[in-house]
MIMAR-876415 format. One record per residue (C-alpha): residue in three letters; x, y, z. Coordinates in steps of 0.001 Angstrom, whole numbers, plus 500000, padded with zeros to 6 digits. Layout:
MIMI; ALA; X; Y; Z
...
//
This chain:
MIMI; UNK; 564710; 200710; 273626
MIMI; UNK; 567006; 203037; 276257
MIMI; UNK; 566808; 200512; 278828
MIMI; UNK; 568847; 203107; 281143
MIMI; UNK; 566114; 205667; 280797
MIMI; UNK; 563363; 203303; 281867
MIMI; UNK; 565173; 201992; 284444
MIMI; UNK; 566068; 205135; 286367
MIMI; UNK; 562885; 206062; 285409
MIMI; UNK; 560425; 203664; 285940
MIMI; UNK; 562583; 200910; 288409
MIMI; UNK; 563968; 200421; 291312
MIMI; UNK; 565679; 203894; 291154
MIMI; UNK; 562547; 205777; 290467
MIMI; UNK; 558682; 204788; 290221
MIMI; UNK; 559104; 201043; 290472
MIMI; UNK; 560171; 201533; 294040
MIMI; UNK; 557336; 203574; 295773
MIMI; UNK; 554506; 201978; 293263
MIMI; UNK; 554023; 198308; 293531
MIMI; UNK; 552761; 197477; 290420
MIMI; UNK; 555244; 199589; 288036
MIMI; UNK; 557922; 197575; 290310
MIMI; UNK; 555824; 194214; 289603
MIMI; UNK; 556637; 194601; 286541
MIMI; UNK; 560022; 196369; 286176
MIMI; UNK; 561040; 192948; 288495
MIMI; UNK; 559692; 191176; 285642
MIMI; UNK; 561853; 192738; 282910
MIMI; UNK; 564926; 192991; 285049
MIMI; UNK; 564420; 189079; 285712
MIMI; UNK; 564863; 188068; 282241
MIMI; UNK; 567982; 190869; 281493
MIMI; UNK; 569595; 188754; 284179
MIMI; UNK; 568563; 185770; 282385
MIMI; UNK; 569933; 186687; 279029
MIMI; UNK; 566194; 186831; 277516
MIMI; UNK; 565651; 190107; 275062
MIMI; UNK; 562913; 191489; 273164
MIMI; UNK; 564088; 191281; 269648
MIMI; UNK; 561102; 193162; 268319
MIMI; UNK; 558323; 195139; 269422
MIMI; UNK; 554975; 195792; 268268
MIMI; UNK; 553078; 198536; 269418
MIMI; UNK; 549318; 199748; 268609
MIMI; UNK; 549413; 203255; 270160
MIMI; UNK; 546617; 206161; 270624
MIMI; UNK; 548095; 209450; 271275
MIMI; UNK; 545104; 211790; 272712
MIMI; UNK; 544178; 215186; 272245
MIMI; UNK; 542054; 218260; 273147
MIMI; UNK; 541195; 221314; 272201
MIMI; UNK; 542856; 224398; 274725
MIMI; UNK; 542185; 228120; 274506
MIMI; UNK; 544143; 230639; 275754
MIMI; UNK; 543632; 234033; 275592
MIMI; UNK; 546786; 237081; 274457
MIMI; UNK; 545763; 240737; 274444
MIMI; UNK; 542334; 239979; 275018
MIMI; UNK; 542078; 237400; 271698
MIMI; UNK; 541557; 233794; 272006
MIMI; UNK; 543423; 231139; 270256
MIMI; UNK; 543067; 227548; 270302
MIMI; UNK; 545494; 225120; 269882
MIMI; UNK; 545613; 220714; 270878
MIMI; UNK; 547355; 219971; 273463
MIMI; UNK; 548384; 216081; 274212
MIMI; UNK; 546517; 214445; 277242
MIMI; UNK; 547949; 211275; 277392
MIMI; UNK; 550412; 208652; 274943
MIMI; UNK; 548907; 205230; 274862
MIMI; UNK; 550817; 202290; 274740
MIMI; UNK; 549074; 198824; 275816
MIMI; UNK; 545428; 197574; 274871
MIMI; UNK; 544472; 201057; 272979
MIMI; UNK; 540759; 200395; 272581
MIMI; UNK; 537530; 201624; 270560
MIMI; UNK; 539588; 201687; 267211
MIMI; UNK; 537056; 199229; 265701
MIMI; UNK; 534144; 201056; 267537
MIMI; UNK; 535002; 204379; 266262
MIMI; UNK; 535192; 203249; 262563
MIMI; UNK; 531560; 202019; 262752
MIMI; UNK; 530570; 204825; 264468
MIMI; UNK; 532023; 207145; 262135
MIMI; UNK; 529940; 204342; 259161
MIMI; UNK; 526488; 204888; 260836
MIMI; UNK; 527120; 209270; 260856
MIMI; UNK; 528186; 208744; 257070
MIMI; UNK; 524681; 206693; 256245
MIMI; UNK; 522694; 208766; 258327
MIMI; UNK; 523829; 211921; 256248
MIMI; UNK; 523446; 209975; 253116
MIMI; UNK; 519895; 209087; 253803
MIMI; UNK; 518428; 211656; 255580
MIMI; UNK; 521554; 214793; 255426
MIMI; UNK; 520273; 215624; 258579
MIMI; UNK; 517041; 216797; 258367
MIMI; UNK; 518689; 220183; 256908
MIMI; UNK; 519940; 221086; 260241
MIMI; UNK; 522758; 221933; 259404
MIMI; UNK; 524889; 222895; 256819
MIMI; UNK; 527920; 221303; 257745
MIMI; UNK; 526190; 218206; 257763
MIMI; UNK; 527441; 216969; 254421
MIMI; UNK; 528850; 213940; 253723
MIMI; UNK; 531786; 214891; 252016
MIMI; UNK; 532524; 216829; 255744
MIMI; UNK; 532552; 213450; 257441
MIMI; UNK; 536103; 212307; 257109
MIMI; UNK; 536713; 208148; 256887
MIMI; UNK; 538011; 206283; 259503
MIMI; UNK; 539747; 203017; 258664
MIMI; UNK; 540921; 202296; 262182
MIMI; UNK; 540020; 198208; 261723
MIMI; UNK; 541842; 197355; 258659
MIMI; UNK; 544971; 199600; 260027
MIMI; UNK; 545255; 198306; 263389
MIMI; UNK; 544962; 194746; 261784
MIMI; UNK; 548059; 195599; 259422
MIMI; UNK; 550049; 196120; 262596
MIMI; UNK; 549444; 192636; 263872
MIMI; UNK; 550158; 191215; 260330
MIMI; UNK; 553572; 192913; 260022
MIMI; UNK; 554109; 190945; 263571
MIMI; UNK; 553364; 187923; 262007
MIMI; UNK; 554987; 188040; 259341
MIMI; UNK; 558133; 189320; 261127
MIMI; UNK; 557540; 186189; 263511
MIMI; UNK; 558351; 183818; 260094
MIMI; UNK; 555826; 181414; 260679
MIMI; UNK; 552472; 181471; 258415
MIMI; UNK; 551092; 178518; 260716
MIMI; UNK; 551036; 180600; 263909
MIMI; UNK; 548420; 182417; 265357
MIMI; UNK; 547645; 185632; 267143
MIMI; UNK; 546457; 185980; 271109
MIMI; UNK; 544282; 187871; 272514
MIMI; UNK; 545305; 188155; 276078
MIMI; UNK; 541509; 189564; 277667
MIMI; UNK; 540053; 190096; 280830
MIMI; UNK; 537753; 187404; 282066
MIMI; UNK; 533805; 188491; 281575
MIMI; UNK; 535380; 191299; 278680
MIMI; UNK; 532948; 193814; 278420
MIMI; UNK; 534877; 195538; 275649
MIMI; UNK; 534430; 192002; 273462
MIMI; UNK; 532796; 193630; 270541
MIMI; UNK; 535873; 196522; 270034
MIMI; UNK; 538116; 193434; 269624
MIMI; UNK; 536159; 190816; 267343
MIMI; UNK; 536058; 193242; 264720
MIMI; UNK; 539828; 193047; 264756
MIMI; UNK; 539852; 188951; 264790
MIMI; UNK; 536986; 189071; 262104
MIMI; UNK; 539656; 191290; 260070
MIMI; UNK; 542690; 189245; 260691
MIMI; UNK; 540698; 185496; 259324
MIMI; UNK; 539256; 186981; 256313
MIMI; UNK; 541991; 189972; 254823
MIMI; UNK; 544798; 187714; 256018
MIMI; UNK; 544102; 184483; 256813
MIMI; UNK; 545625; 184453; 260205
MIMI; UNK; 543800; 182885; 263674
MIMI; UNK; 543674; 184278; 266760
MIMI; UNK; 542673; 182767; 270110
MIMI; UNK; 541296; 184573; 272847
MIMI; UNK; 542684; 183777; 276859
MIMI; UNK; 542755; 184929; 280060
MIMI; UNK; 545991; 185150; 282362
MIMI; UNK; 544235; 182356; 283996
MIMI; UNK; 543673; 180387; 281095
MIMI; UNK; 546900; 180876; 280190
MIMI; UNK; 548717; 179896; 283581
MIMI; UNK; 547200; 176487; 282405
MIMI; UNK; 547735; 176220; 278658
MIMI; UNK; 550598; 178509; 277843
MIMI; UNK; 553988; 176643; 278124
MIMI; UNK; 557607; 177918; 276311
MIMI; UNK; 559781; 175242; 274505
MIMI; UNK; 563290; 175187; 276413
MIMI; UNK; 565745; 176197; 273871
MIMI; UNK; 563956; 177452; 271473
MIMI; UNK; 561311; 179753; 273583
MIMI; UNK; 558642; 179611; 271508
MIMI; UNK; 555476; 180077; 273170
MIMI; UNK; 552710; 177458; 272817
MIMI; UNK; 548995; 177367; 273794
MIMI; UNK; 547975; 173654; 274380
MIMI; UNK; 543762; 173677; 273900
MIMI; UNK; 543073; 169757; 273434
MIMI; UNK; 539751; 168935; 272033
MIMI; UNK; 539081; 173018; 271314
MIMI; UNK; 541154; 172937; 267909
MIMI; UNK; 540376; 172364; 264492
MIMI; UNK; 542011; 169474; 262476
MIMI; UNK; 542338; 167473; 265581
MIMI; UNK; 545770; 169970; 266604
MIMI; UNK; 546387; 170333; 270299
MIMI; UNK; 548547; 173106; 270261
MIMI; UNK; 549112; 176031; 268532
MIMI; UNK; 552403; 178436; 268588
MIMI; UNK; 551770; 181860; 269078
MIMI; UNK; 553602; 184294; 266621
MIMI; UNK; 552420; 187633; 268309
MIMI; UNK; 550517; 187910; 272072
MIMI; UNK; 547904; 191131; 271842
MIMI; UNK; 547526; 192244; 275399
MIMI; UNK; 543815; 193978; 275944
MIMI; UNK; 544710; 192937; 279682
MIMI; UNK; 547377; 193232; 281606
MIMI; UNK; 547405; 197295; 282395
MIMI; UNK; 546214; 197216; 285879
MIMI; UNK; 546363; 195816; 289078
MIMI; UNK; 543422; 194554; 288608
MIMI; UNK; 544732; 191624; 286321
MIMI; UNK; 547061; 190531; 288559
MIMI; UNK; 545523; 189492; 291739
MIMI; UNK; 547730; 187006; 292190
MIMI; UNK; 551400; 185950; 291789
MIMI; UNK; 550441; 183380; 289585
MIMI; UNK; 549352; 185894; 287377
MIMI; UNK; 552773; 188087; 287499
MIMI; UNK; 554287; 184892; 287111
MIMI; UNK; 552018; 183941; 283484
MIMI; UNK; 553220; 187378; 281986
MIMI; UNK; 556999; 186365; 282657
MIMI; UNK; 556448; 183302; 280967
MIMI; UNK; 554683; 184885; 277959
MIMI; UNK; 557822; 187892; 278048
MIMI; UNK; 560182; 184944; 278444
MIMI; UNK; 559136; 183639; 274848
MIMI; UNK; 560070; 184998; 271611
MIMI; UNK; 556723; 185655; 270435
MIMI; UNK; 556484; 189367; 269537
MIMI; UNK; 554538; 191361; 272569
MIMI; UNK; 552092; 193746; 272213
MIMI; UNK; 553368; 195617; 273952
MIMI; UNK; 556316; 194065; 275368
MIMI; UNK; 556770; 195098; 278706
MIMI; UNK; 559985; 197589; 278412
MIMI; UNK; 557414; 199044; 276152
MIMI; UNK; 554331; 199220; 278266
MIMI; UNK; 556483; 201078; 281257
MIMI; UNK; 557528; 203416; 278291
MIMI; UNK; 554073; 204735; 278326
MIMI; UNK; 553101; 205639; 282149
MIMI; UNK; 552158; 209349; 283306
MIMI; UNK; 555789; 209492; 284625
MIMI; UNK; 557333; 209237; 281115
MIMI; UNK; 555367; 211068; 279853
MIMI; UNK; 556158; 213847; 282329
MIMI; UNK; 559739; 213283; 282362
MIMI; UNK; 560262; 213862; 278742
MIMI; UNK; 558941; 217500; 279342
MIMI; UNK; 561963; 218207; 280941
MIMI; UNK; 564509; 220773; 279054
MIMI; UNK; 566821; 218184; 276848
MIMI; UNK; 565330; 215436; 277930
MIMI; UNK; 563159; 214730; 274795
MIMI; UNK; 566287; 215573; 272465
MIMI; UNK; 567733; 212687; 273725
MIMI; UNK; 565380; 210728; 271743
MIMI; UNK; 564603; 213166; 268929
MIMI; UNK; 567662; 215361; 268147
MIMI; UNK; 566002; 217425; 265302
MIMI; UNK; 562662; 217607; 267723
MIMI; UNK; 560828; 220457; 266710
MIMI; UNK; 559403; 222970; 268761
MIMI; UNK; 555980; 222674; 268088
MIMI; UNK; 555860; 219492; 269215
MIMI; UNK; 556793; 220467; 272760
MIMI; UNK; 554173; 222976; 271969
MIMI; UNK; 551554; 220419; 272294
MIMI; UNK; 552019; 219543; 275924
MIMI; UNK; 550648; 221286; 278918
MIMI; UNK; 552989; 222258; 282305
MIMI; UNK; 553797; 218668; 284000
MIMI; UNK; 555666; 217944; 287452
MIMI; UNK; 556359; 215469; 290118
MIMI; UNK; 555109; 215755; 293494
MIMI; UNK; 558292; 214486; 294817
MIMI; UNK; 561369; 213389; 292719
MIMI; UNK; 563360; 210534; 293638
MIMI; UNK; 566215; 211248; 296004
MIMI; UNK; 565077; 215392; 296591
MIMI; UNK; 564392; 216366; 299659
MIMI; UNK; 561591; 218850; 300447
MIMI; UNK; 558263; 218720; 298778
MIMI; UNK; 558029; 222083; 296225
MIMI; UNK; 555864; 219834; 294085
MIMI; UNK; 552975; 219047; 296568
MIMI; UNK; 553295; 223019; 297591
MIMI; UNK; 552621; 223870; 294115
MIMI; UNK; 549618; 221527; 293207
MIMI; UNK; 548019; 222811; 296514
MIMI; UNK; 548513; 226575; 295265
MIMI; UNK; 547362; 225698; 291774
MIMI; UNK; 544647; 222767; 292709
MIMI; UNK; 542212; 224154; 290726
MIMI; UNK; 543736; 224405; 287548
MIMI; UNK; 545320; 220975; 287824
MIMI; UNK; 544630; 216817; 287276
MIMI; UNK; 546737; 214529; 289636
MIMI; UNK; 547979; 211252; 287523
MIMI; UNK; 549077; 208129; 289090
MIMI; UNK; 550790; 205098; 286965
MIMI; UNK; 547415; 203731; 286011
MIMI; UNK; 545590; 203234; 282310
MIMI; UNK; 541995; 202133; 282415
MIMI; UNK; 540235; 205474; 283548
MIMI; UNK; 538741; 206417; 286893
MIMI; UNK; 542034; 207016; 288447
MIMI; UNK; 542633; 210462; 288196
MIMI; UNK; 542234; 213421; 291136
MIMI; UNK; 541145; 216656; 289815
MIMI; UNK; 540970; 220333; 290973
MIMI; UNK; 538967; 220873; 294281
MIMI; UNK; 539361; 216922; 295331
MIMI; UNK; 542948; 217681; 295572
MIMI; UNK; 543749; 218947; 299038
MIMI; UNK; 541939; 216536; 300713
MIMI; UNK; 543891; 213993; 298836
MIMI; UNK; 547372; 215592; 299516
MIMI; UNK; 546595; 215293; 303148
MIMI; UNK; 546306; 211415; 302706
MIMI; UNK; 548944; 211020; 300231
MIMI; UNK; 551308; 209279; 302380
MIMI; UNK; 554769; 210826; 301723
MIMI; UNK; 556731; 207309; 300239
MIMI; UNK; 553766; 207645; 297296
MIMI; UNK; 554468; 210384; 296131
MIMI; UNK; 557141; 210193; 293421
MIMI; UNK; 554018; 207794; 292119
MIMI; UNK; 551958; 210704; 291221
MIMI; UNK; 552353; 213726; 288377
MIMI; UNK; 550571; 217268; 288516
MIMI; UNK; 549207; 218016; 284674
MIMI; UNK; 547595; 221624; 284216
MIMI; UNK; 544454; 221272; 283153
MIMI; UNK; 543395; 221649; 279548
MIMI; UNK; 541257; 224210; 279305
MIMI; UNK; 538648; 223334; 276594
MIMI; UNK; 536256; 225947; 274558
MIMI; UNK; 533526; 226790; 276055
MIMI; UNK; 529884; 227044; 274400
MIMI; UNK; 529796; 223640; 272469
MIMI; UNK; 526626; 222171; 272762
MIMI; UNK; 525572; 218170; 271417
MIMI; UNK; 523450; 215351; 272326
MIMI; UNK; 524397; 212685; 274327
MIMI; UNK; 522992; 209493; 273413
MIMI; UNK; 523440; 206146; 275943
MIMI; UNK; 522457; 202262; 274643
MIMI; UNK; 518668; 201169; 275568
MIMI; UNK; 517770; 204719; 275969
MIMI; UNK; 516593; 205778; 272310
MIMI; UNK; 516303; 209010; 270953
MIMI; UNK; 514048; 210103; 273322
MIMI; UNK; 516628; 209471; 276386
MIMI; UNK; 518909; 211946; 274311
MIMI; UNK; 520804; 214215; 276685
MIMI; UNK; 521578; 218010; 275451
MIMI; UNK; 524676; 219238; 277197
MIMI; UNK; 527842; 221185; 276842
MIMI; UNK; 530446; 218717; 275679
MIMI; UNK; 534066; 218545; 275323
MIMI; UNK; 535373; 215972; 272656
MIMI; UNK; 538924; 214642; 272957
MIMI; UNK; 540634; 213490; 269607
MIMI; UNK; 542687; 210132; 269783
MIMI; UNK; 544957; 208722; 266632
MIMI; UNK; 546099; 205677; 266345
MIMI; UNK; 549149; 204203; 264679
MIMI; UNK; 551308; 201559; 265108
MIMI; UNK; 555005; 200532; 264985
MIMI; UNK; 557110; 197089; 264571
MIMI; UNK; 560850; 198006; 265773
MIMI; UNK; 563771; 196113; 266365
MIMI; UNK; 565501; 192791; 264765
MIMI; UNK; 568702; 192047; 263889
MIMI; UNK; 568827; 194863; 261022
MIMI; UNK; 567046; 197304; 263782
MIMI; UNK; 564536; 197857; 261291
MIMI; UNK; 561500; 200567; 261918
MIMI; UNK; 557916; 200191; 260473
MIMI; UNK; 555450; 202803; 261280
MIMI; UNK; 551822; 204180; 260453
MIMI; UNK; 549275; 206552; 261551
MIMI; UNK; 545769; 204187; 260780
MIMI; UNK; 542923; 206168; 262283
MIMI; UNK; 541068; 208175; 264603
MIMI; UNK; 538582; 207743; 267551
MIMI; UNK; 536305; 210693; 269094
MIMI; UNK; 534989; 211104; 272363
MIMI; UNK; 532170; 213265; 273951
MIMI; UNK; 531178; 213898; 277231
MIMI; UNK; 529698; 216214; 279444
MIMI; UNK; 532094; 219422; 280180
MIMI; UNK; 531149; 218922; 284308
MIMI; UNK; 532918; 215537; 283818
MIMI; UNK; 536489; 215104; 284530
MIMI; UNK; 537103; 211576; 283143
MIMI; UNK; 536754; 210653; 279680
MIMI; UNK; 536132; 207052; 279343
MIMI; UNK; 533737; 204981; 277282
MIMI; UNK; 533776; 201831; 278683
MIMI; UNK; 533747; 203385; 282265
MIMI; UNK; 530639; 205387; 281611
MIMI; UNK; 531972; 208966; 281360
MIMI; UNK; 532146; 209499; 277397
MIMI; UNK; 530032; 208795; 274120
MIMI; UNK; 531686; 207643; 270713
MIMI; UNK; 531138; 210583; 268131
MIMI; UNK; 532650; 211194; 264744
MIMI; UNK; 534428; 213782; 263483
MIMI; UNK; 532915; 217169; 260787
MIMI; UNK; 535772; 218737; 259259
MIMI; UNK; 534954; 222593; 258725
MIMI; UNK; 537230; 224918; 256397
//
């Protein structure tokens, strides 16, 4: 991990000042530097996301993906999209369709193993961890409404591998979680709540599906339960260092000529290819704003990004303006400007919502956004790297609608149809 990078980046010299909850928890990683405590290994479960963009040379159109965001903490609707992806398979298989189309065939309908692959990354934790008597947690939001996404992955883990998880909030945890002086390893105490009479369990890997916005930490108690959890040497997922690596401003930074090639120093072109024109609104220490003067020229054409995962947060195209004028200036190194993807036009799908049944289906022009997921266990003494693409989720929403999520209402899980 370049801790120099994501500290002029992301801390006190850059993001972390002017956003308080980047510098929440950049304080929070700098803490235990200064206490000697390190990260030997990292897990991560990522989802890199994609759509489709058209441009159009000497009067021909091309399409190409372009990246919309890298994913780095609580990647969700991996186990979702694999059962999706089932039910489209058994629906071609028993009815192909109704005929309606010929691309409708099964052998079109790609699998999607997203469950089992996910679950491999948390088992290469564990067993990196050294102890087959640990368990996995779940760090969740109290009242999870994405509860069904994650079982699948706890169902996996107990019956492929044999391995337990246990589910807690951060306030459940500032209660039971406690670290063993010396030897940090991180213990949930659950009296009474345990099988074989056990009172507490030691964690071997901590799963955050919380933890990615303010939201979670409404309190300084609840800063103060993720520094205990970093402080242990349980394997985080993802560790913080690792969680900063993946906001908007990253991601926008590593645009940059030569920045990227710092990391990758055979990078190959086409992999710059896949991003779309990215700036600041104000870098850190520059005087002038040039960056808010261009996203007011090119509003239209744009998305504004602030350090935020979760959906909702974005400000797109005509909303712009009026939010530059109450941008206050200290915020806005906080915020990126992202050209717009600009997605073909002329696709048409239903749109189906829960309780609704076929005959609340929606027809509409849709845009689908392509997410794969992989994971990666890096780090330890030998400085080891273990990596895998696992699987793929797709996304469909209206083309009038500017955010993408599922669980905040704006998208519909869909599968893929692979056409030669």
């Amino acid at each position: 991990m370049d801790e120099e990078f994501l500290d002029r980046v992301m801390g006190e010299e850059g993001v972390g000042r002017v956003d308080e909850f980047t510098g929440q928890l950049w304080r929070i990683w700098r803490s235990l530097r200064d206490q000697g405590i390190h990260q030997s290994r990292h897990l991560g479960l990522f989802r890199s996301d994609y759509l489709l963009h058209t441009t159009e040379t000497n009067g021909e159109a091309t399409v190409s993906l372009k990246q919309v965001e890298f994913n780095t903490i609580s990647s969700s609707f991996g186990a979702l999209s694999q059962n999706v992806a089932k039910m489209h398979r058994y629906l071609a298989a028993t009815t192909e369709y109704f005929n309606s189309s010929p691309f409708l065939k099964a052998e079109n309908l790609p699998p999607n193993e997203t469950i089992a692959g996910l679950a491999e990354g948390l088992v290469a934790a564990h067993r990196a961890y050294g102890s087959s008597s640990a368990w996995i947690l779940f760090v969740v939001q109290p009242g999870e409404r994405n509860v069904f996404d994650q079982r699948w992955l706890e169902y996996e883990l107990i019956e492929k591998h044999s391995i337990h998880v246990i589910r807690q909030t951060f306030d459940e945890l500032a209660i039971s979680a406690q670290v063993v002086p010396d030897s940090r390893i991180l213990q949930v105490k659950l009296p009474g709540l345990l099988p074989g009479g056990v009172e507490t369990v030691e964690i071997s890997t901590v799963y955050f599906r919380a933890g990615y916005t303010p939201n979670d930490y409404p309190t300084p108690r609840h800063y103060a339960t993720r520094q205990v959890i970093e402080s242990s040497v349980a394997i985080k997922c993802p560790s913080i260092q690792l969680q900063l690596a993946g906001g908007k401003k990253v991601q926008q930074v590593l645009t940059q000529p030569g920045v990227m090639e710092r990391f990758l120093h055979d990078a190959s072109p086409h992999l710059r290819s896949t991003w779309m024109d990215m700036w600041a609104l104000k870098e850190p220490g520059v005087a002038g704003s040039e960056g808010v003067s261009r996203a007011r020229r090119e509003a239209r054409n744009l998305v504004l990004k602030p350090q935020r995962e979760g959906g909702g947060n974005n400000v797109y195209k005509e909303d712009i303006p009026s939010f530059l004028d109450t941008l206050p200036e200290e915020e806005r190194e906080a915020w990126i400007a992202m050209t717009l993807i600009k997605t073909p036009e002329g696709l048409g799908n239903y749109l189906v919502r829960a309780g609704s049944g076929t005959e609340g289906a929606m027809k509409a022009e849709v845009v689908s956004e392509l997410g794969i997921f992989g994971w990666a266990l890096f780090g330890g003494p030998e400085k080891s790297i273990e990596e895998k693409e696992v699987g793929w989720l797709l996304r469909t929403k209206g083309k009038d609608s500017n955010e993408g999520g599922v669980a905040a209402g704006f998208s519909v899980l869909d599968s893929l149809v692979l056409v030669d």
